[in-house]
N, C-alpha and C positions, 0 to 999 in steps of 0.2 A: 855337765848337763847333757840331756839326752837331746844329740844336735835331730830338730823339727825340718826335714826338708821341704814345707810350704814356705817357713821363715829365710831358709838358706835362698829357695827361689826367688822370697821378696824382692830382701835385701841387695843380692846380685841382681837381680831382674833391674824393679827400680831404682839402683843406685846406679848402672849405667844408662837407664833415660832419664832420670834429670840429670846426669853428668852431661850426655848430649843437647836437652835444653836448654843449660846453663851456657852452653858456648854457642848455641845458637842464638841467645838472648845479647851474649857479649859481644858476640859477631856483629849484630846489625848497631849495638852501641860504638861498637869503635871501627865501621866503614869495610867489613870484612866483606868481598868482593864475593858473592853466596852467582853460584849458574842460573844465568836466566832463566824465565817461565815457569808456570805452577806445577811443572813434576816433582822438581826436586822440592820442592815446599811441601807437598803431598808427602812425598816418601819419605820426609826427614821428621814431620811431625807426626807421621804413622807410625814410625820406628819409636820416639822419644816416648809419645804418650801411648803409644802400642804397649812397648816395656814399663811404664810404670802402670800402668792400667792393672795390664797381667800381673805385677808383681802385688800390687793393692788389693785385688781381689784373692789369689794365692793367698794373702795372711789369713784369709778369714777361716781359711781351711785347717790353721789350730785349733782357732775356737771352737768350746763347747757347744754352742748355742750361736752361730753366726747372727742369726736373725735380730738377736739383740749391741751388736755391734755400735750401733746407731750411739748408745747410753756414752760410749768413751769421750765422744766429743763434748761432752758435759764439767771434764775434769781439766779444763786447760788450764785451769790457774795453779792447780798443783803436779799433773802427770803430763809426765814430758810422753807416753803414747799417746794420749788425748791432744798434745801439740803437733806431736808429727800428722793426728788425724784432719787436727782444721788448718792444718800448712798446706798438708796433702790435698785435699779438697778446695779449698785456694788458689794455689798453685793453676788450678786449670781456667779460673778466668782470665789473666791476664794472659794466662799461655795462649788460650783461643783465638784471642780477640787479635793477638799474635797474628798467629797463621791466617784470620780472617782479610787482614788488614794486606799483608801480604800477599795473597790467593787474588785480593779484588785490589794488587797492584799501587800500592799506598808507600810500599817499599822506601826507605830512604827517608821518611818524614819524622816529625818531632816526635807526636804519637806513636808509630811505629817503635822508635828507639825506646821511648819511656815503657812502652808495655813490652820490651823485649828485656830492660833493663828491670823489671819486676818479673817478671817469669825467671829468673836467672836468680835475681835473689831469694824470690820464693822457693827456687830451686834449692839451693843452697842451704837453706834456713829448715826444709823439711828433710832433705840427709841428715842436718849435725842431730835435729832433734831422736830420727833411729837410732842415732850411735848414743844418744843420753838417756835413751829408754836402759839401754844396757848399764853406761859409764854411771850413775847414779846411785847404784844396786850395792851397795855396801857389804850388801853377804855373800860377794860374789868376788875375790879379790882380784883374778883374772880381769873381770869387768870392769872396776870401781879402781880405772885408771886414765891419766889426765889425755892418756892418747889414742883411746878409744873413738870419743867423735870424731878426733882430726883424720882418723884413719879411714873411716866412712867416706868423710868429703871428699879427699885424697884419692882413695881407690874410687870414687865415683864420678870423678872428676879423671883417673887414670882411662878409665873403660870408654868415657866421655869422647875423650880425644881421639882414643884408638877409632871410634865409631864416626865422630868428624870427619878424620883423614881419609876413610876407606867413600864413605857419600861424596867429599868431593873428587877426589880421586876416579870413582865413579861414574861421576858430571861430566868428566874432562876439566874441571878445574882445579885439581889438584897443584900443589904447592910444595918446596922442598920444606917449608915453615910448618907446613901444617905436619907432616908428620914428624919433624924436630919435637916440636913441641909434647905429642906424641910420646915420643920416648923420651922425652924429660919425666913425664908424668908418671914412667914407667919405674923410671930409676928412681922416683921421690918415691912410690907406692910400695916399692921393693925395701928401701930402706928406714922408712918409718915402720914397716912390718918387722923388719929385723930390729933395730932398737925395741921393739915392743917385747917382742919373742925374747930378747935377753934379759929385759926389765923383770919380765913375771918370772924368768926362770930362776933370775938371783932375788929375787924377793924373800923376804922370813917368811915363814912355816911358823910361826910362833904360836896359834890358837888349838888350842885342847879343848878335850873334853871337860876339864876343869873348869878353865871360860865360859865354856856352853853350860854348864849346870850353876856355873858361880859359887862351887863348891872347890874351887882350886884354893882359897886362902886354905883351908881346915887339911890339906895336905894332896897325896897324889890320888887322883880319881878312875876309876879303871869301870868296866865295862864288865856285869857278873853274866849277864848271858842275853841273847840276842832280842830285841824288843819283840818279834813278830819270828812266826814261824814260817812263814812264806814271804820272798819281800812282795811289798807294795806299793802302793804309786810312788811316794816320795822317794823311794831309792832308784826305782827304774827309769823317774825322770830326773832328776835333782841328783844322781849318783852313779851316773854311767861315768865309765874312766875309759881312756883310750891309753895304750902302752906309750911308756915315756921313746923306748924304741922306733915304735911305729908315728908315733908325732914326729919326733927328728926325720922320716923317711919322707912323711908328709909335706912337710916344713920345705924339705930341697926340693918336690917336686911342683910346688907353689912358685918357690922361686925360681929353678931352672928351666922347666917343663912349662912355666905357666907365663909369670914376668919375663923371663931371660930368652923364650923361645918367641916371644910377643916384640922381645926388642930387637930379637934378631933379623926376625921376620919384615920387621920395621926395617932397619939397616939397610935388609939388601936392596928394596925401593931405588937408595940410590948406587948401588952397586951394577945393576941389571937390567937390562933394554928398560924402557919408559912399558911398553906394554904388556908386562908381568906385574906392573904394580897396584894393581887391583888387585891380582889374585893375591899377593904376597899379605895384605891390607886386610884380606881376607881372613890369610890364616891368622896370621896376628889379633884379629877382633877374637877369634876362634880360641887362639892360646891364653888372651886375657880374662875372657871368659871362665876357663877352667881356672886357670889361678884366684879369681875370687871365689870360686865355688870352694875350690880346697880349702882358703882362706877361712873362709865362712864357715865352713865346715869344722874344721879344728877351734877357731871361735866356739862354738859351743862345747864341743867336745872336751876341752881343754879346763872348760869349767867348772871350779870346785866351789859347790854350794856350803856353807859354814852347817846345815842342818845334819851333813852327811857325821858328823862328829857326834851325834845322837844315836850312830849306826853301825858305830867302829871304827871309822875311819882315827888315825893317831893324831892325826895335825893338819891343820887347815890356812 
């Protein structure tokens, strides 16, 4: 697939602010010790709903026709992007009422927790749903895998934490827990990615052109000459290929450059004076960052549409 970078921004963008809402929501559920006074409330809900804001808006810049956008949320009972849209949209009442509750000092109370513990799950409930926009897609074998959503929640949930650590860290409240956890999230992110990356690589190739036409019983089926004399959309979007080379290059630089340099970054925190660990929290958010871009990136790239088998391609 021809990776869309408003999609890549989304996804990155807001899978790390509701990764950071989800822990601010589970934060005030289970007595998480958050820096007095409304700055840090301010700048923690400006970050979370800043980046999914951004990221929400960004999708619309695939669409043909933004303006009709509005129509998706009409389709919840069968399309799972019409669910991510009224999760999405959702997601912001009980978040507000969050931070409202918080800002005018309610902090601590039953309310408080209950509307912190539904922003979190709403959180939650509107990542798995972008990763089943994908994971759903049957003609998309890359896609139409069982660890597609859990990877979404995962890495959004990894960025999540990075972004926790570095704001209290920030505060002066920083915690040797809070970026533990941090780099747990790192190392789970890193290795659900790699189990995936080997699943699809040892996966069968078994679909031909025979399959596609259903003309494979009557024998073998070959291709007399090219449908189109210029390609057109469906190949340019539906049948971009990245080199099996340059994905393996990709693939370590996700992992090394991206997770590994995020968890290093993390590490030294506590190896080095107390007041370098902001910056270090920094780069880390910095390095996480690009690892899901790449990530995302090769996600799409990486994917082989079954229609391309109408185009030459041998096996799908």
């Amino acid at each position: 697939m021809h990776p869309a970078y408003s999609v890549i921004f989304f996804t990155t963008a807001s899978g790390a602010g509701y990764g950071l809402l989800a822990l601010l929501g589970l934060g005030a559920v289970f007595g998480v010790a958050f820096p007095q006074g409304p700055l840090f409330c301010i700048v923690a809900f400006g970050l979370s709903l800043g980046l999914i804001t951004l990221g929400l808006l960004s999708s619309t810049f695939h669409l043909g026709h933004p303006e009709r956008a509005w129509r998706a949320f009409s389709q919840w009972r069968s399309s799972w992007l019409s669910r991510e849209g009224v999760a999405a949209f959702a997601t912001y009442v009980p978040a507000g009422l969050f931070g409202v509750l918080w800002l005018a000092g309610f902090e601590g109370g039953v309310a408080w927790k209950i509307l912190g513990f539904l922003s979190a799950a709403l959180a939650v409930i509107t990542v798995w749903c972008t990763g089943m926009i994908y994971g759903c897609l049957t003609t998309i074998r890359q896609w139409n895998h069982a660890l597609v959503a859990p990877i979404y929640v995962v890495l959004s949930g990894a960025t999540g934490l990075v972004l926790f650590a570095l704001l209290m860290q920030g505060f002066g409240s920083g915690r040797a827990w809070h970026v533990g956890f941090a780099m747990a999230g790192l190392v789970a992110a890193a290795l659900i990615k790699s189990v995936y990356w080997r699943s699809i690589d040892q996966a069968p190739r078994d679909l031909t052109i025979g399959d596609a036409t259903g003309l494979g019983r009557l024998g073998k089926v070959r291709q007399l000459e090219a449908p189109h004399t210029q390609t057109n959309f469906v190949q340019r979007e539906m049948g971009y290929k990245v080199a099996r080379k340059h994905a393996r290059k990709l693939r370590l630089m996700c992992l090394l450059l991206g997770f590994g340099a995020c968890f290093v970054a993390c590490g030294l925190t506590f190896l080095l004076p107390a007041w370098t660990a902001t910056a270090w929290l920094i780069v880390a958010a910095c390095a996480a960052a690009f690892a899901v871009v790449v990530e995302r990136w090769l996600f799409f790239a990486e994917a082989e549409h079954v229609v391309n088998l109408f185009y030459g391609t041998p096996q799908a």
